[in-house]
C-alpha positions, -999 to 999 in steps of 0.1 A, spaced: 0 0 0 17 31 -17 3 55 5 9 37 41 45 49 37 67 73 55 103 74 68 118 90 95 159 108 103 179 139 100 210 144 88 243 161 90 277 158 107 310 171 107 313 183 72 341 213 58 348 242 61 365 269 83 370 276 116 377 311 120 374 323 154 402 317 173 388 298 211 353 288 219 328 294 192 297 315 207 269 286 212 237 292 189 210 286 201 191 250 196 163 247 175 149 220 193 159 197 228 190 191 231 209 155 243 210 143 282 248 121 271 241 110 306 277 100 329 309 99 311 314 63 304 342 47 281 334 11 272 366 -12 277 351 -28 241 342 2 218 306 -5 204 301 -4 167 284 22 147 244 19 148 234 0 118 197 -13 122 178 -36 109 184 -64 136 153 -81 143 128 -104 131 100 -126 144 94 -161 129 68 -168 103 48 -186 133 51 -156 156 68 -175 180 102 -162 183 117 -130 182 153 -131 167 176 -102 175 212 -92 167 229 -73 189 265 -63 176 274 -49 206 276 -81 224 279 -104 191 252 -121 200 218 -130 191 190 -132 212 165 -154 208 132 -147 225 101 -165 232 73 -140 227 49 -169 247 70 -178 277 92 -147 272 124 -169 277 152 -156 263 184 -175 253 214 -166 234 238 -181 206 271 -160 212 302 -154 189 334 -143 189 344 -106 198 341 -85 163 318 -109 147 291 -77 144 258 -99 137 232 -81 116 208 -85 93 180 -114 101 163 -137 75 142 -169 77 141 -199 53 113 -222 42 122 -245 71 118 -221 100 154 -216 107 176 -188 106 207 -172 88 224 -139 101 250 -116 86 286 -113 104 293 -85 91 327 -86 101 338 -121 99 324 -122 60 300 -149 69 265 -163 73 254 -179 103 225 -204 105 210 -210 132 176 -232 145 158 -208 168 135 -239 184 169 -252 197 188 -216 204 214 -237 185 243 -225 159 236 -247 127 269 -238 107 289 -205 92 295 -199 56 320 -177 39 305 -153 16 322 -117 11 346 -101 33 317 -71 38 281 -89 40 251 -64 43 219 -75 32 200 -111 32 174 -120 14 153 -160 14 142 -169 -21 133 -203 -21 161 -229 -13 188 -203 -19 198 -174 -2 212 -139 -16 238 -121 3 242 -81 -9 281 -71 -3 298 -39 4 324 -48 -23 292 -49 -48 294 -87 -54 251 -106 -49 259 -137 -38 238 -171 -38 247 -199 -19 216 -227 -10 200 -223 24 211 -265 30 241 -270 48 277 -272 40 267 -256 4 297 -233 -12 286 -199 -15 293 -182 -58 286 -148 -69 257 -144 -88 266 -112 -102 290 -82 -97 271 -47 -94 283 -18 -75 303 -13 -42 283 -6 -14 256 -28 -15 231 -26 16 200 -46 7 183 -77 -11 147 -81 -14 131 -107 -37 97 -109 -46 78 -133 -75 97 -117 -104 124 -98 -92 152 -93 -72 160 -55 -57 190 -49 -45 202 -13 -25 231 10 -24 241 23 10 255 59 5 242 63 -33 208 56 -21 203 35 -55 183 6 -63 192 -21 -91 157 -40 -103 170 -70 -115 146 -97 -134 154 -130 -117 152 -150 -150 187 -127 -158 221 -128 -151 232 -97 -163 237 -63 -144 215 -33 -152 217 5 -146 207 11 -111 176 33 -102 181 68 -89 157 76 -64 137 109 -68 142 142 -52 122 152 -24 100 186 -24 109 205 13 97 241 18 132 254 8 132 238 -24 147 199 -35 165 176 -18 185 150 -31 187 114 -19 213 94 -2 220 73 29 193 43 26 197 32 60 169 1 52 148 -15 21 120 -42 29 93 -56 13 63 -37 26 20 -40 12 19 -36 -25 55 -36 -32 90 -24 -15 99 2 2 132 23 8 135 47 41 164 71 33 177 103 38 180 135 12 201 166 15 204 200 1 208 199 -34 247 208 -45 238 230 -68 212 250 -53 218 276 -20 254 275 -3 251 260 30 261 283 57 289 282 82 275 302 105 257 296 139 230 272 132 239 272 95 235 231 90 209 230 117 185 254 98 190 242 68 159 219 61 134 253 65 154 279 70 171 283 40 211 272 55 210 302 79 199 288 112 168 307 110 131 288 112 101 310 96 66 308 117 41 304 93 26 296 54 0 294 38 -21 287 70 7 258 76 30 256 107 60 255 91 77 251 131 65 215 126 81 215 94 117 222 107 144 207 94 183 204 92 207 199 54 192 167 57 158 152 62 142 120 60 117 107 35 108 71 20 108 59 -17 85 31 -29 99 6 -54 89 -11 -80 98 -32 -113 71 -17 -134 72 19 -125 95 50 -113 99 55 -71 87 86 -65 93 100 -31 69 109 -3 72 137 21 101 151 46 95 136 83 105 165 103 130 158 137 135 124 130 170 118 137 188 90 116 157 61 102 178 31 110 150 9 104 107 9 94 81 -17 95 47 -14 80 14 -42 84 -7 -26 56 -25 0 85 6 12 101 41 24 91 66 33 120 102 46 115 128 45 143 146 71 148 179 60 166 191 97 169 164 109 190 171 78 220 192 104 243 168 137 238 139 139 261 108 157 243 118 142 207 100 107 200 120 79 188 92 61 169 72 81 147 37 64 136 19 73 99 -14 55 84 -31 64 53 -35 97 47 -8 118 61 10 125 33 0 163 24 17 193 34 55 204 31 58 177 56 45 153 76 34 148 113 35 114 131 6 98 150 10 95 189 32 66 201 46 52 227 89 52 231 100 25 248 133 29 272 164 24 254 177 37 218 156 19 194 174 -2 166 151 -24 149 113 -30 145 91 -56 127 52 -59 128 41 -99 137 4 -107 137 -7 -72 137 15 -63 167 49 -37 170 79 -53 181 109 -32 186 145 -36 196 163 -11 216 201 -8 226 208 5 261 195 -12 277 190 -42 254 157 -51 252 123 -63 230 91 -45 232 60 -57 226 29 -36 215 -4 -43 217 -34 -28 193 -31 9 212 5 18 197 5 51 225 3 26 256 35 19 273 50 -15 255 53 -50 276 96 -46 277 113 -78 277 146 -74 288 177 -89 266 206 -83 286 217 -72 323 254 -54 315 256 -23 299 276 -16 266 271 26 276 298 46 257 296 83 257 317 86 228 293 62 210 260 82 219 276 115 214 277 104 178 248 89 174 226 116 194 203 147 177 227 177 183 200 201 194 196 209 154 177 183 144 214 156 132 242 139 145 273 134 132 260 98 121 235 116 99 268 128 72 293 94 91 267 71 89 284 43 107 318 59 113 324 67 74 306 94 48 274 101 30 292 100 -3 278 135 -8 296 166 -20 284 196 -3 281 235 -13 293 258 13 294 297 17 328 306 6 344 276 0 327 256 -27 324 221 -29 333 198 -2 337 158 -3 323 149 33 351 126 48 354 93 62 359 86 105 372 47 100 405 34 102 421 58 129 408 93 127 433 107 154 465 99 127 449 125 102 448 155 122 447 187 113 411 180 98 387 193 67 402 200 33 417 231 42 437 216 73 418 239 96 410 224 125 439 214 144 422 190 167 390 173 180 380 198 201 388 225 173 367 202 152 336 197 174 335 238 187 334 247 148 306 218 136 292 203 166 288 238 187 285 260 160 271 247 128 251 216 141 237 241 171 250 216 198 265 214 233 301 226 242 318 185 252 335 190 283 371 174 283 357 141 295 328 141 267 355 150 244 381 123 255 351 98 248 343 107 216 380 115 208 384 78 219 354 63 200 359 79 167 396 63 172 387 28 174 359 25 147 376 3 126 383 2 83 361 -18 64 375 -56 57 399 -54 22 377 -61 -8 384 -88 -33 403 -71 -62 395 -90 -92 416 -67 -121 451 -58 -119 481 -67 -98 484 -51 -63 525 -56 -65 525 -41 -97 503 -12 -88 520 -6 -57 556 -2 -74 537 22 -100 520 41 -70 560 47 -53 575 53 -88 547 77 -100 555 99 -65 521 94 -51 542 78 -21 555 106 -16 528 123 3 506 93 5 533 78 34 536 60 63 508 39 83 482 62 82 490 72 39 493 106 45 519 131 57 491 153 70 503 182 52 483 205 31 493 210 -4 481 225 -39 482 194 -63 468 213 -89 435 207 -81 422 242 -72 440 251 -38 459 241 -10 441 208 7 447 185 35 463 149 17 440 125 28 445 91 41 442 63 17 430 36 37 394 19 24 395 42 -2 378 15 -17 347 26 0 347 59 -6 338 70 -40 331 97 -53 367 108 -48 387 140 -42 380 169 -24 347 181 -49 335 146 -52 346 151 -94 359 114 -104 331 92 -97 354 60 -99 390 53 -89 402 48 -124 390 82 -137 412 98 -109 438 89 -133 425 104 -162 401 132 -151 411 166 -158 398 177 -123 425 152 -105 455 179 -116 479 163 -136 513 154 -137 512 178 -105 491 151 -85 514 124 -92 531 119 -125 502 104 -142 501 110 -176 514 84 -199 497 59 -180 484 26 -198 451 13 -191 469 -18 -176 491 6 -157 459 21 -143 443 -10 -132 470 -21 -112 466 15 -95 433 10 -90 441 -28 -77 468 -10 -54 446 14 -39 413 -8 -36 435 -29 -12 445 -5 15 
């Protein structure tokens, strides 16, 4: 059902651009409530970033199956008896996403081992693990086989029977996030890009992915990225992203409340009262907002309206009567609701206002409708929560877990500034939004990546500007975002998280030779300021590509297309070639063979 749809999020984080003032950055002040970060805790195990999309309940509505990456776990709970029991892995196995076969059991993604784990829920009992991709994302049931969407853009099959050798089916794009089958087709998500490839399952041949449309706000279009989650849904499938200011329309501001303001206010930090007899308070935003896109085989996906203070949609469930969207970000901020509720109907206006619900204790993380009932996940403190028919009573909580994995540096991040984002809403799980933004001043900016050891990189931006983390997080948290001043234990956490948020696992590079490109990539004097552990000498330098820039560190560049500082070579190939990349002054490039360049590219897709 096209119109029971709706998504919820914000968006924004530490983008680029200068810092100016020298000491503390006058505090703006907040659009909205701002973030209770609670005790300064450091976990002695970082948690990962919040991905969603942890949870499901078995075709018979007996069992409630959640992941919980912060303990590597899953949790397996008896929604009669409320039992709960556990099938635990090793530390950094980062279980994920749930599916469930013909049979009734089991299979989640470890997203950090590269495998699939089966498991019988009945029995609370590990089946088997099966390689599959050294990045898994998305799963998928179709049938006797499985399909397993990869980061490194491989969709792999492998048959839900044991002991079965997993092939891929098909190579697509990197950053793969989804898989969702229906009778005809297979659909299959882009994290960052926010595309969708509609494939026809009697075909084994790529297509051109689907862009999703651009969403009307009252200061104009927003452009997609970010889809956080894609699920089958009444009628069809359906896609809860996030869009942003459009590049080419008004420069974003730098000034107090400049990325806070943005959705309604034009960039500025300023919200207008009313419209047209509408509210437009409601309809405040930040650079980035929420929206969903249905999907379809046979048709375009248009868009539906901006969900207003809905910090980062990790996840949505709809039954045909309901949608709900939770919005992680919000967890920490009293007087902003986590879950926001839509049914038929709702979809007028510049933007749209949730029905009443009630938020459960704890960050919400996941949620699935079973039977005609809400069930949602929360972190901190682990739990399930079951709804009954009246989604604003209080939820029965089942509790998953009695230790904490609290981390201040963890919820800073995650948490609604006071502006409507969090830094997760631009680093969506520690890396970028593959977006290039317009700013005031400077121009284009390439938002950049947090994994793989931030700290090495410093000074930080483009322009080498910020000298350190607190430099950083006076000039965008403070200042742009409209958040709180982090005292030095707040900033030590966060300092701390950001620090340990690991790179994405090596890809499997298919083309080229990594010796060879490597030799090529010391020969060609890209070593030369690409150096040392981190790949960068931290300096900034003009390498004839339009001004003096920070060199930035190499490591999962794989991950991070579109690359240099305006986002203007779309692969890493065409960094070779491009005009915008400067030349012989940005390594001695020219000359290069198309051989030579592959092993570059192989070289570089391997750090």
């Amino acid at each position: 059902m096209r119109k029971g749809l709706l998504l919820a999020a914000m968006v924004v984080g530490a983008c680029n651009g200068k810092f100016g003032d020298a000491g503390p950055i006058p505090e703006p002040l907040p659009l909205g409530p701002r973030p209770d970060y609670g005790p300064t805790i450091q976990a002695a195990t970082p948690p990962p970033p919040i991905s969603g999309g942890t949870l499901h309940v078995t075709t018979d509505g007996r069992f409630a199956v959640a992941s919980d990456p912060d303990r590597d776990r899953v949790s397996l709970v008896d929604l009669t008896s409320f039992a709960v029991r556990h099938v635990a892995f090793e530390a950094g196995a980062e279980p994920g996403r749930v599916v469930e076969d013909a049979s009734g059991r089991v299979h989640v993604v470890l997203r950090r081992k590269g495998e699939i784990a089966t498991i019988d829920p009945a029995g609370a009992t590990l089946v088997e693990r099966r390689a599959v991709c050294p990045v898994p994302r998305g799963l998928a049931a179709d049938g006797g086989r499985l399909l397993v969407a990869c980061a490194g853009g491989e969709l792999v099959e492998l048959p839900v029977a044991a002991g079965s050798v997993a092939k891929v089916l098909m190579e697509l794009a990197p950053d793969l996030r989804d898989v969702v089958v229906d009778a005809s087709s297979i659909y299959v998500s882009t994290f960052r890009a926010a595309e969708v490839f509609v494939l026809k399952k009697t075909s084994t041949s790529p297509t051109a992915p689907r862009i999703l449309s651009p969403v009307k706000t009252l200061n104009g279009v927003m452009t997609p990225a970010v889809a956080w989650r894609m699920r089958p849904v009444t009628g069809g499938v359906a896609i809860v992203h996030q869009v942003g200011a459009d590049p080419d329309g008004k420069p974003i501001s730098t000034e107090p409340g400049g990325y806070a303001g943005g959705g309604s206010g034009g960039g500025d930090g300023t919200v207008p009262g009313t419209d047209s007899g509408v509210n437009i308070d409601d309809c405040v935003g930040s650079i980035v907002q929420s929206t969903v896109s249905i999907v379809s085989s046979a048709s375009g996906m248009p868009s539906l309206g901006p969900i207003p203070k809905a910090v980062l949609p990790v996840d949505f469930a709809e039954d045909g009567s309901h949608f709900v969207v939770a919005a992680a970000g919000n967890g920490k901020t009293r007087g902003l609701g986590q879950l926001f509720h839509f049914s038929a109907g709702v979809f007028s206006g510049p933007c749209v206002k949730a029905l009443p619900i009630a938020d459960p204790p704890g960050q919400s993380v996941a949620l699935t409708f079973s039977n005609a009932k809400l069930v949602v996940q929360t972190r901190e403190p682990a739990a399930i929560h079951l709804y009954g028919a009246d989604l604003a009573a209080p939820p029965v909580t089942i509790p998953l877990a009695t230790d904490s994995r609290e981390d201040t540096g963890h919820t800073i991040f995650h948490s609604n500034s006071g502006g409507f984002l969090a830094c997760a809403s631009c680093h969506p799980e520690g890396g970028d939004d593959g977006r290039t933004w317009t700013f005031e001043k400077l121009g284009p900016r390439r938002t950049q990546s947090f994994r793989g050891g931030f700290l090495e990189t410093a000074p930080f931006h483009w322009d080498g500007d910020m000298p350190d983390l607190r430099a950083l997080s006076e000039a965008v948290l403070s200042k742009r975002m409209s958040g709180p001043h982090l005292d030095d234990g707040q900033l030590g956490a966060l300092s701390a998280w950001l620090d340990a948020v690991p790179a994405l696992p090596k890809p499997t590079v298919t083309k080229g030779s990594v010796e060879a490109g490597a030799a090529l990539f010391t020969a060609r004097g890209c070593a030369t300021c690409h150096a040392g552990s981190a790949t960068t000498t931290n300096a900034t330098v003009d390498v004839g590509t339009g001004g003096n820039f920070q060199v930035p560190s190499l490591r999962g560049l794989f991950y991070r297309a579109p690359y240099m500082h305006d986002g203007c070579t779309n692969t890493l190939a065409a960094r070779f070639t491009a005009a915008c990349a400067g030349g012989d002054k940005h390594g001695r490039t020219s000359g290069l063979s198309g051989a030579q360049i592959q092993d570059l590219v192989a070289y570089l897709s391997s750090l």
